[in-house]
C-alpha positions, 0 to 999 in steps of 0.5 A: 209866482208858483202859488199864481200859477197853480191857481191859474190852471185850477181855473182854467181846468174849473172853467173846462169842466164848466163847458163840458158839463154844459156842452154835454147837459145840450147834447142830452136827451130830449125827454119829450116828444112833439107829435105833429103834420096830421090829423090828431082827434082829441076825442074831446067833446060831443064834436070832432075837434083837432089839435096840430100838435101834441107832447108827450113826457114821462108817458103823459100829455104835457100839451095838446094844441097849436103847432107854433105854441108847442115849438116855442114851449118845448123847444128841446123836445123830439119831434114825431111826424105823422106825415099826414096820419091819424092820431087818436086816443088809444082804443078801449077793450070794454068787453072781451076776455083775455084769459080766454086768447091765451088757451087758444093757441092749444085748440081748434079753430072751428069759426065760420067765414067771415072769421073762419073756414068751417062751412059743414059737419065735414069741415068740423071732423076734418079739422079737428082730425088734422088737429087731433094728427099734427099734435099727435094727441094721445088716445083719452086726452083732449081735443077742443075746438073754439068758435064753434057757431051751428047758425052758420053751418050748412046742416043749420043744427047742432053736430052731436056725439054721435058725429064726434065719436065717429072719428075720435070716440077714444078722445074727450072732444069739446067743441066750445060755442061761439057764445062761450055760453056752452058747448058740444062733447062727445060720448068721452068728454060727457062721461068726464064730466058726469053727464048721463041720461039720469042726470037732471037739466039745471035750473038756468041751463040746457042739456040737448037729448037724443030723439026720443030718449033722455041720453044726452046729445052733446050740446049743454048751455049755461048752468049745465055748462059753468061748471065743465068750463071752470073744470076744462083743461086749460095751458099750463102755467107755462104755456100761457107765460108764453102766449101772453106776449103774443096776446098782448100784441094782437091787442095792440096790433089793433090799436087798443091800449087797455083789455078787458078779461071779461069773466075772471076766474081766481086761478086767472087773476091770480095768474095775471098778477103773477104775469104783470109782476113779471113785467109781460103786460105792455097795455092795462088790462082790467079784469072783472071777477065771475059771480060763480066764485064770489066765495073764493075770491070775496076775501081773498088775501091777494084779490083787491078791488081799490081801483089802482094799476098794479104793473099795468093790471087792475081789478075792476068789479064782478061780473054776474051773468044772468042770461045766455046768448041770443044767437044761443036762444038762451037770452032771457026775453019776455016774449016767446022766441018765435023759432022754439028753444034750442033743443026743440023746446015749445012756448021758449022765453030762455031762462036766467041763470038765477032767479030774480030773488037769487039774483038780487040777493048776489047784487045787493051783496057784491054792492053793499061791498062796494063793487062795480057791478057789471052785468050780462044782460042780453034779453030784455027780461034779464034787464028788468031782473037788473032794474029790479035789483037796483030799485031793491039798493035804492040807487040813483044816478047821482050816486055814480057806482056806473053799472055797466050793463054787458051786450045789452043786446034786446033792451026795450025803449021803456028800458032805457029810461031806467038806465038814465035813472039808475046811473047805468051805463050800457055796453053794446055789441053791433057786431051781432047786426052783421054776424046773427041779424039774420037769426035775430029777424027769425027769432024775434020778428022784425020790432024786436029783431030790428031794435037790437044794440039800440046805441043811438037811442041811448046817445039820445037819452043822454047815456055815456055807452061803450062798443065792444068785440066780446073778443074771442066772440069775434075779431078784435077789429076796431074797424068793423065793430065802428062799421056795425054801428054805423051801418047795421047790415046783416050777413044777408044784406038787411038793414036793421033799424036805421033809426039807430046808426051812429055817426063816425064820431059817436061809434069812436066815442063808444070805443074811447072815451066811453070805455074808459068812462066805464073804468072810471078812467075818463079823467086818465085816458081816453082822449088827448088832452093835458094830464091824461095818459100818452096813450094813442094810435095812429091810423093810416086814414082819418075815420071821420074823412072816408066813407063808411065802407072804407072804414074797415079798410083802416090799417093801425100803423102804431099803438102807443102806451105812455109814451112808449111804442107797443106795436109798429106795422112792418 
């Protein structure tokens, strides 16, 4: 009876334990969740289409459809109402550099309205004194603005050293253009640099003079500029440690799931692997490796181009630089610019940074080694010193290495049927039609002025493109980057040719699927669809159901990475 007993209560307690663990194994929980009541646009197809419900599981999407499957199937999943929201793929960054936005917080905000407040010389001088006083900078260090941008000063030229040594001639100052393409030092900061009346303008480069003589102004661009921008003083280690956080959310805060750094040097890639180990990248960022170094990095133990994410960081390609900044008048054109160089220079075309056998000598380098090639190319010549380079490997379309070409800015119509033979994928910058259409008109005339970023020919042509910011250039915006392409309006209030707007559609593909496309990604992100990334953003208002002026009143509510919220409008 007793040995009855003793197993009748090991039973009851097996059946109890039964329960609980089954009752506990209920209560868990979910580990999906269902997206849905909103407008959710996959970005799928050459089409807007719309799906009711979307689920998400271990950063993936797990299902992308109706409402009704998705309950049935996923009974168990948490459930996320958009309450009438817009949901799209997260954004892609295809062009800006985020190496750059972590310095920033050590310099001067010297942009112009809309972005900035400097309006005048005045206004550069009172800044950067205000700045120079509430760092309480020391006398020999350095005091650097960025943004600098001389189209949109009242005085319509290029401050000078004489202008900055009136107020901080016992300080190296250095006043980084707009185009990061070069800058303007004073008397100090030329000195540091090596920069006399003796010293000979670069091939590829710019050294402006004071009137009448060969001592130098300030101003240098290009090749006369690399190698003071590779030798600035940037944060420290520490510093940037710190800032890259906030970097990380002020992509986020825009909606944007993966970043570019658009011009890596070693020292910067090698600090965002440090940083991504260290579990501060909440996004992807993909850097692209500057040619200026390709013998530093070329071998380098711990620089690898296998196209894999390493804590959220990959190494993408090289970037090669063969031309300035139209805004510059440093483009490379095959037409004379019609306003004269920029430091006053006759009979001006611009000038590439290598000469053409230069140039194709590093590209068939870095692609017989298997890299992706991405290209600044912004005047029309620079893009035939590419198409040459390409002719000279032999490349089709069908071998598929997506050279991605970067602003692409006075690309010819000629031209763009070369990119549908050589397999090029282009990556525009409309923002350029607001901020210098103006200055574009002036220098190039209204054909070429007119024709700028021609996206909508290139969609024609049957090429997969990309839209980006060139972010710290201007804002991170989404929004007004699609504005720009669909409207092509400058400052002054002139429509560039409207033969090359795009639609809602076609500009978000350009900051979607194209981006990622680019990345050779389009099979991981950049739509909603099964098997992709949980990456998205939502939106307060439907892009695709307001009209064109309201879009760059759209708000990102929040920006979602694998699943995970990265970024929450308070």
């Amino acid at each position: 009876m007793k040995t009855a007993k003793i197993f009748n209560r090991l039973g009851i307690c097996v059946m109890i334990t039964l329960l609980f663990a089954c009752n506990t194994q209920n209560k868990a929980e979910p580990t999906s969740t269902l997206y849905h009541n909103g407008d959710i646009i996959t970005m799928n197809g050459d089409q807007p289409s719309y799906v009711e419900a979307v689920v998400e599981e271990a950063g993936e999407i797990i299902f992308a459809g109706a409402l009704d499957e998705a309950k049935t199937k996923f009974k168990n999943s948490k459930t996320k109402d958009l309450n009438g929201k817009t949901m799209l793929p997260g954004f892609i960054d295809s062009h800006s550099h985020f190496s750059i936005a972590l310095g920033l917080v050590n310099q001067v905000n010297l942009t112009s309205p809309p972005m900035g407040n400097i309006r005048n010389f005045n206004d550069i001088l009172d800044a950067l004194l205000d700045f120079k006083n509430k760092n309480n900078i020391a006398e020999g260090e350095w005091v650097i603005g960025w943004g600098y941008d001389p189209n949109q000063l009242e005085e319509k030229k290029d401050i000078t050293k004489v202008e900055l040594d009136s107020i901080l001639s016992e300080h190296k100052v250095m006043l980084v253009h707009i185009s990061n393409h070069g800058a303007v030092l004073n008397s100090k900061a030329l000195e540091w640099a090596g920069i006399t009346a003796e010293t000979e303008q670069p091939a590829g480069g710019i050294i402006a003079r004071m009137e009448g003589s060969k001592e130098p102004a300030g101003m240098i661009f290009e090749t006369a500029w690399l190698p003071v921008k590779s030798n600035k003083p940037t944060a420290t280690e520490e510093e940037m440690m710190k800032n890259i956080e906030k970097v990380v959310e002020l992509y986020a805060a825009n909606g944007y799931t993966h970043a570019q750094d658009g011009a890596s040097f070693t020292k910067e890639a090698l600090f965002l692997k440090k940083a991504a180990s260290q579990g501060k990248l909440k996004i992807d960022v993909a850097a692209l490796m500057i040619f200026a170094e390709i013998d530093q990095w070329m071998d380098h133990p711990e620089i690898s181009f296998d196209g894999k994410y390493t804590d959220g960081l990959k190494i993408q390609g090289v970037k090669i630089i063969q031309d300035g900044s139209p805004q510059g008048k440093t483009s490379y054109m095959s037409k004379e610019y019609l306003t004269g160089g920029p430091a006053g220079e006759t009979n001006w075309f611009g000038e590439p940074t290598l000469t053409r056998e230069q140039f194709t000598q590093l590209f068939q380098k870095t692609w017989n080694a298997g890299l992706q090639p991405f290209t600044h190319v912004n005047g029309d010549a620079a893009i035939d010193d590419l198409i040459y380079a390409l002719e000279s490997v032999g490349a089709t379309a069908d071998q598929d290495r997506r050279t991605v070409t970067i602003h692409t800015q006075f690309q010819r119509p000629d031209q763009i049927e070369k990119f549908v033979q050589y397999g090029i994928s282009p990556s525009y910058f409309t923002n350029h039609c607001f901020y210098w259409g103006d200055e574009h008109l002036a220098n190039q005339g209204q054909e070429r002025g007119g024709f700028i970023s021609p996206m909508k020919s290139a969609v024609n042509a049957g090429l997969v493109v990309s839209n980006h910011s060139d972010y710290n250039v201007n804002p991170l915006d989404p929004f007004f980057i699609l504005w720009t392409s669909m409207t092509r309006v400058t400052r002054g209030g002139v429509k560039l040719d409207q033969n090359e707007v795009l639609t809602a559609y076609e500009g978000l593909q350009s900051l979607t699927v194209g981006g990622a496309y680019q990345m050779f990604e389009e099979n991981r992100k950049g739509m909603i669809k099964e098997g992709l990334l949980a990456d998205f953003v939502i939106l307060d208002k439907n892009p695709l159901k307001v009209n064109t002026d309201a879009i760059k009143n759209i708000n990102v509510m929040e920006t979602i990475k694998e699943g995970v919220t990265v970024y929450k409008k308070d």
